[in-house]
C-alpha positions as CSV (number, residue, x, y, z in Angstrom):
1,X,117.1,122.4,130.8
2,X,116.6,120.8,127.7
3,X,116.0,117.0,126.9
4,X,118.3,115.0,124.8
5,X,116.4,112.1,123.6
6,X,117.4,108.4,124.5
7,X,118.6,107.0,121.0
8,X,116.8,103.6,120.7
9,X,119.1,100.6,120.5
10,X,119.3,96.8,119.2
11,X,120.9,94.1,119.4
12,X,122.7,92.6,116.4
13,X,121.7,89.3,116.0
14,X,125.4,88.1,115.4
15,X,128.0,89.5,117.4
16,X,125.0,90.1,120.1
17,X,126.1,93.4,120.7
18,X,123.8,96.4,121.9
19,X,124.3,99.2,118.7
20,X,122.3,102.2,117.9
21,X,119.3,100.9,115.6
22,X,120.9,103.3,112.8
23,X,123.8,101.6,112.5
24,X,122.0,98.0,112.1
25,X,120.4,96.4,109.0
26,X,116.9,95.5,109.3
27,X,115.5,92.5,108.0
28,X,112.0,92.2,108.5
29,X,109.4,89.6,108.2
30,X,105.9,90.3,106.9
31,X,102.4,89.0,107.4
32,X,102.5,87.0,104.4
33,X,105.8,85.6,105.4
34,X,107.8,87.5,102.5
35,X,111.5,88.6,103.9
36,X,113.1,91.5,102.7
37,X,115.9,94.1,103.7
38,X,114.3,97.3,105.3
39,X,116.0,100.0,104.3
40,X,113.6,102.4,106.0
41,X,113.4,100.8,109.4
42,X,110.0,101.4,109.4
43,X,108.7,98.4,107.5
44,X,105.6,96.6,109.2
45,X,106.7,93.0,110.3
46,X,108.9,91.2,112.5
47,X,112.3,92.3,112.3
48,X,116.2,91.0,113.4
49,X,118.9,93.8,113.2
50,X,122.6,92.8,112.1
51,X,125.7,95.0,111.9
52,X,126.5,96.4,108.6
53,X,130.1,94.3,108.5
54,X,131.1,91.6,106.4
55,X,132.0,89.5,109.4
56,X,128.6,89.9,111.2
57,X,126.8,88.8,108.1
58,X,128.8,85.9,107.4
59,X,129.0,84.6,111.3
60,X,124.9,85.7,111.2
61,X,124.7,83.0,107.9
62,X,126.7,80.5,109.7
63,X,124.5,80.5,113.0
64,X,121.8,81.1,111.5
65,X,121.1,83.7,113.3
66,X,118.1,85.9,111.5
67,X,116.1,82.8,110.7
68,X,116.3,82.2,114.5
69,X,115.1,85.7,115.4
70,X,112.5,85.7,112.2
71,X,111.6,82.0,112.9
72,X,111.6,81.4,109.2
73,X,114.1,80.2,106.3
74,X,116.5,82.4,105.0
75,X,116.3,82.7,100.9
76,X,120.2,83.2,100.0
77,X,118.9,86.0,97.6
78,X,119.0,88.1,101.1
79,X,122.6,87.1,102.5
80,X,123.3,88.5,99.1
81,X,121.8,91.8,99.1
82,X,123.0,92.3,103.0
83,X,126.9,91.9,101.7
84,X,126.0,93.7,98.6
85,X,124.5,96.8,101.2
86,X,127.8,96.4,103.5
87,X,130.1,97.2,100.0
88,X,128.1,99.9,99.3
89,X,128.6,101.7,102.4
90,X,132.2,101.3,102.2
């Protein structure tokens, strides 16, 4: 019998839907408060995962959504690079 390994899953912090973690954007928060897109996953911090769709990132914006999760301020620089990252993968 072999073992199939769970996938691990988050939840967008938009739409609030459960997604595989692959298919989210990771912002993350570091130590020094610095917020950046983690490309990796991997990145030491805090982090809030969105979906990588226009309408996520612009509902995420409105709500304010990752600044919630991150309990910081959201440079627009960020919301930038997120819809920049969504037309990429188009």
């Amino acid at each position: 019998m072999s073992q199939t390994r769970k996938k691990p899953t988050r939840k967008c912090v938009a739409c609030r839907e459960m997604k595989e973690k692959s298919e989210l954007i990771r912002i993350v928060r570091q130590a020094d408060n610095t917020l950046s897109v983690d490309t990796t996953g991997k990145a030491n911090g805090r982090g809030a995962y969105i979906c990588n769709n226009p309408n996520c990132i612009a509902k995420a914006q409105k709500i304010k959504g990752i600044e919630r999760s991150l309990k910081t301020s959201m440079p627009p620089e960020i919301y930038n690079i997120l819809k920049q990252e969504t037309h990429s993968e188009r």
